[in-house]
C-alpha positions as CSV (number, residue, x, y, z in Angstrom):
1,X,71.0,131.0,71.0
2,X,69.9,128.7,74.1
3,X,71.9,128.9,77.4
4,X,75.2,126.8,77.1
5,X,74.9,123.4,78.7
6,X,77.0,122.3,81.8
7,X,79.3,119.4,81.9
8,X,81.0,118.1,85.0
9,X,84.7,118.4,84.2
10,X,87.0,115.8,86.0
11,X,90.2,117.8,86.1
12,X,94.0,116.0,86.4
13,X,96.9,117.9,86.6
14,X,100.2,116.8,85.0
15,X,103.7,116.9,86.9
16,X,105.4,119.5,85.7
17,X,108.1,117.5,84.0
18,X,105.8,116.1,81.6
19,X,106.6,118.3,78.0
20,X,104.2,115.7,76.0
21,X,101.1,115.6,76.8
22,X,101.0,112.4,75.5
23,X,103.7,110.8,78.4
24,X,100.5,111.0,80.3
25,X,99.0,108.2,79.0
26,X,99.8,104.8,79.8
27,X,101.9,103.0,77.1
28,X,99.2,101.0,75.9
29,X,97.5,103.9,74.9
30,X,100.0,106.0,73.5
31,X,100.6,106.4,69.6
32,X,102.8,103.1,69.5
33,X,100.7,101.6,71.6
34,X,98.3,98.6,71.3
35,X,95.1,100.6,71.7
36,X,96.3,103.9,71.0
37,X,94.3,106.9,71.7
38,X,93.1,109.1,68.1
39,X,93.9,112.9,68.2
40,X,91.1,114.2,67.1
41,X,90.5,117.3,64.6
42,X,89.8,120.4,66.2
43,X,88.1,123.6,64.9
44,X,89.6,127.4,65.6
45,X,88.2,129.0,68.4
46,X,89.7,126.7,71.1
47,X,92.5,127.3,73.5
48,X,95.9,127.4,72.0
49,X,97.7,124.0,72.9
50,X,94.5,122.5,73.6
51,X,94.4,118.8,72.2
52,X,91.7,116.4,72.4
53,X,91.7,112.2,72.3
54,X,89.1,109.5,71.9
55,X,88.9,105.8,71.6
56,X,85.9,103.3,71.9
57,X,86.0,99.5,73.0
58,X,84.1,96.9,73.0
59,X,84.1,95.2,76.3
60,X,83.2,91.8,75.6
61,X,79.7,90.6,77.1
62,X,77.9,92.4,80.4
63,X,77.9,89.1,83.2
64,X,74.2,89.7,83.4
65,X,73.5,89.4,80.0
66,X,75.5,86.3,80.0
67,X,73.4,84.9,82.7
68,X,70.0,86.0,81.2
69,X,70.6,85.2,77.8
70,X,69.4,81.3,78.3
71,X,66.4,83.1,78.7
72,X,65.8,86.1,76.9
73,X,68.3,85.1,73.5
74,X,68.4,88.4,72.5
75,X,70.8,89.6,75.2
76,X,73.5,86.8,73.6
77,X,74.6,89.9,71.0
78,X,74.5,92.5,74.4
79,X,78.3,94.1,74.1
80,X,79.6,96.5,76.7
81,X,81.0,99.3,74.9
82,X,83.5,102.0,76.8
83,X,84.5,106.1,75.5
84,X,87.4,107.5,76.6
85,X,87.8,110.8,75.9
86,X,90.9,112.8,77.4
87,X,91.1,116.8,76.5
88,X,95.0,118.0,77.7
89,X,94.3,121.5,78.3
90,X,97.1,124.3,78.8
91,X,96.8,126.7,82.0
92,X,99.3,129.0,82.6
93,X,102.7,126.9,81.9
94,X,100.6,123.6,83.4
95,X,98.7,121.0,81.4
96,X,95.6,119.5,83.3
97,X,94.0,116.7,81.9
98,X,90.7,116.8,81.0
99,X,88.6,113.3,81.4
100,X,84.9,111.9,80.2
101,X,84.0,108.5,80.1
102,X,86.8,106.4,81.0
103,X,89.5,108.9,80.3
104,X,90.9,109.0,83.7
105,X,91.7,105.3,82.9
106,X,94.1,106.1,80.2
107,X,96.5,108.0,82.4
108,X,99.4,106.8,83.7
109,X,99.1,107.9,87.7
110,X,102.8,108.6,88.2
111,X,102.4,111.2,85.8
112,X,99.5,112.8,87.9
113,X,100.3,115.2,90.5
114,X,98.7,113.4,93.2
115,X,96.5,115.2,95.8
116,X,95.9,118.3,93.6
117,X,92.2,118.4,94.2
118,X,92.6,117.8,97.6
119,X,95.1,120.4,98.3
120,X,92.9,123.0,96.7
121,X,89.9,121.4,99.0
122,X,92.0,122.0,102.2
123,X,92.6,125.9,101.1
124,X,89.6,126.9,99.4
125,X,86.1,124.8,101.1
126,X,83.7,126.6,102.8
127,X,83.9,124.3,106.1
128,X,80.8,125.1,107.4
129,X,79.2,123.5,103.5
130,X,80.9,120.1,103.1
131,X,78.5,117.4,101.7
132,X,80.8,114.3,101.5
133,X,83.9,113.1,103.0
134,X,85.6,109.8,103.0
135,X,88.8,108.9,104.4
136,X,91.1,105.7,106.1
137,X,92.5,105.8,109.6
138,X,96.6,105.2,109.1
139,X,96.8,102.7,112.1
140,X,96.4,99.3,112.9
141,X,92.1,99.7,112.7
142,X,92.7,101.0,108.9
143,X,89.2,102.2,109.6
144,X,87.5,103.6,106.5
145,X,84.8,106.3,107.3
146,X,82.6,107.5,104.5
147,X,80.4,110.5,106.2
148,X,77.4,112.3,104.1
149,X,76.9,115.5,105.7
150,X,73.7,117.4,104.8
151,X,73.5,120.7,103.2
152,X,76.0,123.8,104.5
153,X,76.9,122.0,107.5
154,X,79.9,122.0,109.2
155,X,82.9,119.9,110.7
156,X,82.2,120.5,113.9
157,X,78.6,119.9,114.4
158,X,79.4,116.4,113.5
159,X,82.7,116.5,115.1
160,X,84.9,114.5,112.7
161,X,88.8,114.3,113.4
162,X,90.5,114.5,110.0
163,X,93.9,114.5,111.7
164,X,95.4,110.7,111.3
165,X,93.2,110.0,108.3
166,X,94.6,109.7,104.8
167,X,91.5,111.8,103.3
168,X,90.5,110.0,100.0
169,X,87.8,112.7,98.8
170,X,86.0,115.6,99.7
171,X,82.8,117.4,98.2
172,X,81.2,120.6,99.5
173,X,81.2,124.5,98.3
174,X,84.1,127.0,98.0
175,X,84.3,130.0,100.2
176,X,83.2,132.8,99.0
177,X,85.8,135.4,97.0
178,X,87.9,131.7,96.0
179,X,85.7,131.2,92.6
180,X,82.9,133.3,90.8
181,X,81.6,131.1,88.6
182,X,78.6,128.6,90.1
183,X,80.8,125.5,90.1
184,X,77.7,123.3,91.9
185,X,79.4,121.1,94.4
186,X,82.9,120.2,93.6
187,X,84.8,117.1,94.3
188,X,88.2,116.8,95.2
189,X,90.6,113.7,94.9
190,X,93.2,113.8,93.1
191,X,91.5,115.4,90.5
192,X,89.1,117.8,91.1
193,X,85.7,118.0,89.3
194,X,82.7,120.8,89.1
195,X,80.1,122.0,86.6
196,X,80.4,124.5,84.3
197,X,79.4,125.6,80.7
198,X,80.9,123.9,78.1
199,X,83.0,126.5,77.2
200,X,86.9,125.6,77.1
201,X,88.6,129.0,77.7
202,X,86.2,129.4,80.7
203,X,87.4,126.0,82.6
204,X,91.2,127.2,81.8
205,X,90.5,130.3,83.5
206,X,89.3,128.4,86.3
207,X,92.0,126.1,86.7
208,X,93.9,128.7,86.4
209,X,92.5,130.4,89.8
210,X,92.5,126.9,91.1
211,X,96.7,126.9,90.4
212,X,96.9,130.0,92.5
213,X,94.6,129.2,95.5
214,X,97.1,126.1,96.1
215,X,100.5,128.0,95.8
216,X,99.1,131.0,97.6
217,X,96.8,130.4,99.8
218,X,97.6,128.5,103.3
219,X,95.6,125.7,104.4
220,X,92.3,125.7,106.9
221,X,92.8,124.8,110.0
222,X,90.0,121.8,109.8
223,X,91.8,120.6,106.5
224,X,94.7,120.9,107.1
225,X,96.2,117.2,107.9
226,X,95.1,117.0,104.0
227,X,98.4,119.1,103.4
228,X,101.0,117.5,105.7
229,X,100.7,113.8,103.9
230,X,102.8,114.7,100.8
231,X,103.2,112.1,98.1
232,X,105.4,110.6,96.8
233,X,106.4,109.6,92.9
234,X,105.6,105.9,92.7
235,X,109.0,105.1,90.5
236,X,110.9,108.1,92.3
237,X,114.3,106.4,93.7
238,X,113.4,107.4,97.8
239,X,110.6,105.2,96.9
240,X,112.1,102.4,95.6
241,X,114.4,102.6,98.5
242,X,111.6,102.5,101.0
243,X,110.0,99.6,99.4
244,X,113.1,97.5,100.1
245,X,113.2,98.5,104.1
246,X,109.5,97.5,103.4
247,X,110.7,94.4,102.2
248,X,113.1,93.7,104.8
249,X,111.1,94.9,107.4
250,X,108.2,92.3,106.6
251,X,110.0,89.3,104.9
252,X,112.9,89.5,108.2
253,X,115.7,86.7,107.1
254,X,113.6,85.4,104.4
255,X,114.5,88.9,102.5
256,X,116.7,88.9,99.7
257,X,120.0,90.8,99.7
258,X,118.1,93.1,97.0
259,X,116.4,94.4,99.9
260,X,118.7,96.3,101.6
261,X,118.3,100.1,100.6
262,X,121.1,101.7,98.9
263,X,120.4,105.2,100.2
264,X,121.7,105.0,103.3
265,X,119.7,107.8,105.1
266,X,116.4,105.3,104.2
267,X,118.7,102.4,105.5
268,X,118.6,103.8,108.9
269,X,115.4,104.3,109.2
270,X,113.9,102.9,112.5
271,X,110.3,101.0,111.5
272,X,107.6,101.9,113.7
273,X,104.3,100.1,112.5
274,X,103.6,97.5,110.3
275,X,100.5,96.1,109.7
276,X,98.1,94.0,107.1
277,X,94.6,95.8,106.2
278,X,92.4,95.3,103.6
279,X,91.6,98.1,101.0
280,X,88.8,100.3,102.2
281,X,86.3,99.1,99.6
282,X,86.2,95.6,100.4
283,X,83.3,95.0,102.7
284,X,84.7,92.3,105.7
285,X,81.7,90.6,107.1
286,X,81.3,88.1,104.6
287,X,85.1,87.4,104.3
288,X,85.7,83.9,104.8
289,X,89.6,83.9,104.1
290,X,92.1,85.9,102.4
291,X,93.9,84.2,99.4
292,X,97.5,84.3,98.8
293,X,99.3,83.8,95.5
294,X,102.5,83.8,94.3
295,X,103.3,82.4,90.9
296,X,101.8,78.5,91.4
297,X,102.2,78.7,95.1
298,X,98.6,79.4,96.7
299,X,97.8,79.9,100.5
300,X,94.8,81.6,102.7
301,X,95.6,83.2,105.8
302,X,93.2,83.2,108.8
303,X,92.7,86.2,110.1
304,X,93.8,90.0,108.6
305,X,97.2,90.0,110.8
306,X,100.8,89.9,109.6
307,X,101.5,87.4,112.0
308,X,99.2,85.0,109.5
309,X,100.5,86.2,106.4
310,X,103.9,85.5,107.4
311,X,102.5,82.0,108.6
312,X,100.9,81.4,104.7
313,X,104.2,82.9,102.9
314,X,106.4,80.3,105.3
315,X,105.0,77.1,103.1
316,X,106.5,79.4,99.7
317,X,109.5,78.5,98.2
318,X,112.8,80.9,98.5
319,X,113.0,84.2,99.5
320,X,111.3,87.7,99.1
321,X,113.0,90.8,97.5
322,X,111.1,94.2,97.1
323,X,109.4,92.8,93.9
324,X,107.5,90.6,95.6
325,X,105.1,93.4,97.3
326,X,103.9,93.6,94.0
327,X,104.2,89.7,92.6
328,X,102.5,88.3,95.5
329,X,98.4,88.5,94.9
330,X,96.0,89.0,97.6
331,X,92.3,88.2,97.4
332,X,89.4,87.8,100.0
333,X,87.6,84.8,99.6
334,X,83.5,84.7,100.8
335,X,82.2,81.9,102.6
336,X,81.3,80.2,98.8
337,X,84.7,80.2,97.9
338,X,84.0,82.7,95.6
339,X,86.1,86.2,95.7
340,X,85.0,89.0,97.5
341,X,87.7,91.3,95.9
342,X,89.7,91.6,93.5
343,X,93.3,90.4,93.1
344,X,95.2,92.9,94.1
345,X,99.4,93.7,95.1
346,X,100.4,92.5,98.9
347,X,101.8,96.2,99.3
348,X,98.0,97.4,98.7
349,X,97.0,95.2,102.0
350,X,100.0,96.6,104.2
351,X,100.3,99.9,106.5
352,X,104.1,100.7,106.9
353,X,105.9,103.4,108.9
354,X,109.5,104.4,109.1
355,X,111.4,107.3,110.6
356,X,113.6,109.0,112.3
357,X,114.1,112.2,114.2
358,X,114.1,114.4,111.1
359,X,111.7,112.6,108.5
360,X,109.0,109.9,108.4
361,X,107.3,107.7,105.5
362,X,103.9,106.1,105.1
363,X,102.5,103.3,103.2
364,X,98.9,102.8,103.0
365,X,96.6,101.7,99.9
366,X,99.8,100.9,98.2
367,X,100.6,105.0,98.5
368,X,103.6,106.4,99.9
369,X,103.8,109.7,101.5
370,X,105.9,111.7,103.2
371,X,104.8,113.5,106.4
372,X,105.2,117.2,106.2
373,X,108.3,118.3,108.2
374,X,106.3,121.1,109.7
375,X,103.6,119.3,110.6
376,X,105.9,116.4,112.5
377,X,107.9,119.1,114.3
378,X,104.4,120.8,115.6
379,X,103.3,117.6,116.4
380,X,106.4,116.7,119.1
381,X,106.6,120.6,120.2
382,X,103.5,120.2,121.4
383,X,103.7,116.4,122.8
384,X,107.1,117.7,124.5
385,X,104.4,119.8,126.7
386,X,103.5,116.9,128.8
387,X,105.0,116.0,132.0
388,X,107.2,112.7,131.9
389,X,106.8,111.3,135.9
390,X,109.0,108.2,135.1
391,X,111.5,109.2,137.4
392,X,108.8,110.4,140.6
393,X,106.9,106.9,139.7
394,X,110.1,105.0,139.7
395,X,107.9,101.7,138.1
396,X,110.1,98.1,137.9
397,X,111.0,96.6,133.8
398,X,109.1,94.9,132.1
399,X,110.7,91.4,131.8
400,X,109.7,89.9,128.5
401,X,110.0,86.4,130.0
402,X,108.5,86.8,133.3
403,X,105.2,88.6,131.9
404,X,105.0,86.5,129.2
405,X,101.6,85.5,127.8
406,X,100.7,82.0,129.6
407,X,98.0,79.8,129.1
408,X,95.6,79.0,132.0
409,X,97.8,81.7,133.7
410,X,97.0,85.6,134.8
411,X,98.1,88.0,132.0
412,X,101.7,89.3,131.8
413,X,99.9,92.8,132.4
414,X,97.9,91.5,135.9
415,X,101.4,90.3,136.7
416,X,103.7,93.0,136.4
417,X,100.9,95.2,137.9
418,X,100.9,92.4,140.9
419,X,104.5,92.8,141.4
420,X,104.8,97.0,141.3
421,X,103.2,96.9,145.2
422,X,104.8,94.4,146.4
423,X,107.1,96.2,149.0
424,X,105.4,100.3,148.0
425,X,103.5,101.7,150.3
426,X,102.2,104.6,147.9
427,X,100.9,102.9,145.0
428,X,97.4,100.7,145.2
429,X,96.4,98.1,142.4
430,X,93.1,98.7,140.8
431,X,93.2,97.2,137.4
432,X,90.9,93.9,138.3
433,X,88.5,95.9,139.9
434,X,86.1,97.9,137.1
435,X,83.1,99.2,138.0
436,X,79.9,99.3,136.6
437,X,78.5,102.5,135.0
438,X,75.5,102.9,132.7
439,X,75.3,99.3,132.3
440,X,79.4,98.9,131.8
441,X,82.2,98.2,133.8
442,X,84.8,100.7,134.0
443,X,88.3,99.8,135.3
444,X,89.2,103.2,136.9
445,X,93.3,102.7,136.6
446,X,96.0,100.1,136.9
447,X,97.9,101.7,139.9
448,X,96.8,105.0,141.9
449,X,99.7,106.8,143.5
450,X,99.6,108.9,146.7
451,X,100.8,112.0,144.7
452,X,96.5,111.3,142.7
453,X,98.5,109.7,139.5
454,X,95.6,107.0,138.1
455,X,98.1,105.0,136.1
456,X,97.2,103.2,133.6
457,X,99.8,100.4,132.3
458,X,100.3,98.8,128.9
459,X,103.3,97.3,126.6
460,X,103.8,98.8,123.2
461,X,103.2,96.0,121.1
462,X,101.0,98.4,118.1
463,X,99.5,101.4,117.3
464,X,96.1,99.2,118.7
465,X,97.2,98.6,121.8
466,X,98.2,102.5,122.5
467,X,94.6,104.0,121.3
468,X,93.2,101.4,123.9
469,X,95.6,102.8,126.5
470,X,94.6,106.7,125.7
471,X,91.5,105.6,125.6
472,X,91.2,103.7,128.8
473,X,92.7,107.1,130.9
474,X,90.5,109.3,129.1
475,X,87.1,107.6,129.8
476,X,87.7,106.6,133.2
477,X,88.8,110.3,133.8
478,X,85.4,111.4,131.9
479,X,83.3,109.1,134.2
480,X,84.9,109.6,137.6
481,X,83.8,113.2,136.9
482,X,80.3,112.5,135.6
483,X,79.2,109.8,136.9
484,X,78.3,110.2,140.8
485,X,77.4,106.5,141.7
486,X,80.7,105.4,140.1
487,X,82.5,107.8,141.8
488,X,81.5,107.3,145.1
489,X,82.2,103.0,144.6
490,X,85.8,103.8,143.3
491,X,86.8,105.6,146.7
492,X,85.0,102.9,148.6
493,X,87.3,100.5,146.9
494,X,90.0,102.3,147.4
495,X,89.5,103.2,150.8
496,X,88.8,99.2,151.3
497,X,92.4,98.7,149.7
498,X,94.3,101.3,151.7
499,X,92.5,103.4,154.4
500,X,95.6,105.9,153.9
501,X,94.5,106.4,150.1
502,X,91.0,108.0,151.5
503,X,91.9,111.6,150.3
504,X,93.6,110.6,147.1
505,X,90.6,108.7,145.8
506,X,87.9,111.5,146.8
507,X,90.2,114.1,144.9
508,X,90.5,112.0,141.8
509,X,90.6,112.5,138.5
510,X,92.8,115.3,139.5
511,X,95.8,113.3,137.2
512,X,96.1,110.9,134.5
513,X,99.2,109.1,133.5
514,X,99.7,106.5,130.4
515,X,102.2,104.2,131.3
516,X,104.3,102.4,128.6
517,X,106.7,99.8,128.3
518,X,109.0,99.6,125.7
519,X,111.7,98.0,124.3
520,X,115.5,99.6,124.0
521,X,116.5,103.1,124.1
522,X,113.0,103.8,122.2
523,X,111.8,107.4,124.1
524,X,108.4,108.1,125.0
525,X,107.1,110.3,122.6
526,X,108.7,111.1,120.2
527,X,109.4,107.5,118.8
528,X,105.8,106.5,118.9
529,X,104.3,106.0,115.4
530,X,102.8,108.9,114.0
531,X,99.3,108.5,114.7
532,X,99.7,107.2,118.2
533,X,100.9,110.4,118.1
534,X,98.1,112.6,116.7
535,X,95.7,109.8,118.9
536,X,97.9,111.0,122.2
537,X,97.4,114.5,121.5
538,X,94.0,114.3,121.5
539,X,93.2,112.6,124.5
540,X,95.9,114.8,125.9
541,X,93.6,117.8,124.7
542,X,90.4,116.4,126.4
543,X,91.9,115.7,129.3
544,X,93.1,119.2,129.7
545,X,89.8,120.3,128.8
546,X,88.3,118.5,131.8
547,X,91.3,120.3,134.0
548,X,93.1,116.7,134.2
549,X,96.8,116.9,134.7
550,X,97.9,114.5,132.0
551,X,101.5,112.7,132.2
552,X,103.7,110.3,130.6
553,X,105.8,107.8,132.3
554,X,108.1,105.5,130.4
555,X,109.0,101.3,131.5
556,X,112.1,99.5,130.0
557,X,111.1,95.9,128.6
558,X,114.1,93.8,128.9
């Protein structure tokens, strides 16, 4: 006999709850179903349990042979035609399910464990042989980054930061001693596929190994923000719950009474971002407009921000209950009227975070998790490391009214900066005065204090506005120690501002301090959303690195 071919075997694994196999599939394809999927026969020699099923369609006529057909008639009787085949394989007392074709489209996804694959990624990958890995920043940006990495090399050398990103798929190798077998590269989503012979009992005894890698092994320290989004069951009752403070948090006194939560722990959860994104595989520069739909009611939006999409909904009739995240359509529109996406749920196009002290929640891609209780409680141990100066800076409020945004006037933020000297001998005003390096201009800080704090001042409006802010102290702290020309012009213009600030400004960047303003008894941390968070720690990191003293110092907005 010949040497057994290879398949690539796209691996799901069911929840646990799920006795049928069959429950897997969605209704339409179950025995009672309109298309039902056909058991197949099977012959003695597979795995006990093991059941196999198969159905083809035809899917009506390809668009290109619809075009072409004027001209080559032939390609009138062209049909697509789709296989599904699904294998629901036993491993240990699990049942993965086994997908070729379009199987995978047959499954019903909230009877997936969701993140399997990925959790066996973040445990058993050889990080220094990833190939592929594409992910979604869970802020404001929604970036989507899709990085190919070339044969057995590492995180590092390209330095990708995973924490923050909801990872959406990873391919590399395992480490050595996690698998035997020559698997080829594997890919992990929330399946997790790899070659192997086409030999049945040999994939279970894979999976099998797979099954205890997760529940045994602990995650690597590069993967492991893969581990600390946990998912949630899309028709689980927490998530219904959080889909109404969704609702209410979005739709404000348009919502419907239906949208108050009835658990009341969700019910007092404090929102802390709330956004409107597109997917991550719509492609943005030749969106034109984004299309809104409810029922006969049709709007476009301007621009990808809730502030317009509460604008379009304003011209709908009634009010909005939780249902409507998923009854209200969304579609880009390209500069030919013509759609540039499909037509997808409004909760698909949102980011959404909630919290409190002990638990927070995440919407993004129309996915809910939860964030790992042990990861959140690292994550303000070690934020609780950095100095808070509020009190030694002793900065005014922020008066909403009085820094409002005016037209033809200075910004609210040139304002309240404007008004911190007036009447202080030891604080300067910098933050007009940038100064070129390497072809840009740098604003060194907002405010320099005779203790060496460079200050650097912004309201909390988004998760946007605080990655500028870290960013902003970080850079300027980075070129005041590189750069030698810009050095040398800030403590000129320093010393042309205050002669008495000579000595601070020829020390600098010896501190760093992110000033923000914020609304009510909000604190500074640890009520920041998360990935302001994870963004804060990292320039906190660098900084450190660089032996800047980093700080915090927190304003009241009245």
């Amino acid at each position: 006999m010949g040497e057994a071919s290879k398949l690539r075997f796209n691996c799901y694994l069911l929840r646990e709850d799920i006795i049928d196999p069959q429950n897997a599939f969605r209704l339409q394809y179950r025995s009672d179903g309109r298309t039902p999927m056909q058991e197949l026969p099977s012959e003695s020699g597979i795995p006990n349990g093991c059941r196999a099923y198969f159905s083809s369609k035809k899917d009506g006529e390809p668009p290109w042979a619809r075009s072409l057909s004027q001209f080559f008639p032939h390609l009138g009787d062209v049909k697509s035609v789709s296989h599904r085949l699904v294998i629901f394989l036993p491993v240990g007392d699990r049942t993965f399910a086994v997908c070729f074709g379009y199987g995978s489209s047959t499954l019903e996804w909230s009877r997936i464990e969701a993140n399997f694959g990925l959790r066996f990624a973040s445990r058993a990958y050889n990080t220094l042989a990833l190939n592929e890995i594409r992910s979604r920043r869970i802020d404001p940006s929604a970036r989507t980054q899709s990085i190919q990495i070339p044969n057995r090399t590492g995180l590092r050398e390209f330095d990708v930061e995973l924490e923050g990103e909801f990872i959406r798929r990873v391919v590399g190798e395992l480490d050595e001693g996690v698998e035997t077998s020559d698997l080829g590269a594997v890919v992990a989503t929330d399946s997790i596929a790899f070659k192997l012979e086409t030999d049945l009992h040999e994939v279970q005894r894979v999976l099998e190994k797979m099954l205890d890698t997760v529940s045994q092994k602990e995650t690597t320290d590069e993967l492991r923000f893969i581990d600390s989004l946990e998912p949630l069951r899309s028709k689980s009752e927490l998530t219904a719950n959080l889909e109404k403070l969704l609702a209410q948090s979005l739709f404000g006194d348009r919502a419907t009474k239906q949208s108050t939560p009835e658990d009341e722990d969700v019910a007092a959860l404090e929102p802390y971002l709330l956004s409107f994104a597109p997917p991550d595989d719509l492609t943005v520069e030749n969106v034109h407009a984004i299309r809104i739909r409810r029922g006969d009611e049709v709007g476009d939006m301007d621009d990808m921000r809730i502030e317009s999409l509460l604008s379009t909904l304003s011209s709908f009739r009634g009010r909005f209950g939780p249902s409507a995240l998923k009854n209200i359509r969304v579609m880009a529109i390209d500069s030919d009227g013509e759609p540039a996406s499909n037509s997808t749920p409004l909760k698909n196009w949102l980011i959404f975070e909630a919290g409190s002290d002990e638990k927070r929640y995440l919407l993004t891609l129309g996915k809910w998790f939860a964030l790992a209780e042990n990861y959140a409680r690292q994550l303000d141990d070690d934020l609780a490391g950095i100095d808070d100066v509020t009190d030694l800076l002793q900065l005014k409020e922020w008066d909403k009214e009085e820094y409002r945004e005016r037209a033809g006037e200075i910004s609210g933020e040139t304002k309240y900066n404007l008004d911190q000297i007036v009447g202080r001998s030891d604080l300067v005003r910098l933050d007009t005065d940038t100064i070129p390096s390497l072809g840009r201009k740098i604003e060194a800080c907002d405010l320099l204090h005779a203790d060496g704090y460079l200050i650097h001042v912004k309201k909390y409006s988004d998760s946007q506005t605080l990655s500028h802010l870290f960013s902003q102290g970080y850079v300027a702290a980075q070129t005041l120690t590189d750069d030698s020309e810009y050095r040398h012009a800030f403590i000129e213009k320093v010393e042309g501002l205050s002669a008495d600030f000579a000595e601070v400004a020829s020390k600098a960047p010896q501190k760093v301090t992110f000033a923000i303003a914020v609304e009510g008894a909000r604190k500074i941390p640890s009520s920041l959303p998360t990935f302001s968070k994870v963004n804060l720690r990292g320039f906190v990191r660098k900084l450190r690195r660089m032996q800047v003293h980093p700080s915090l110092a927190r304003i009241q907005m009245l």
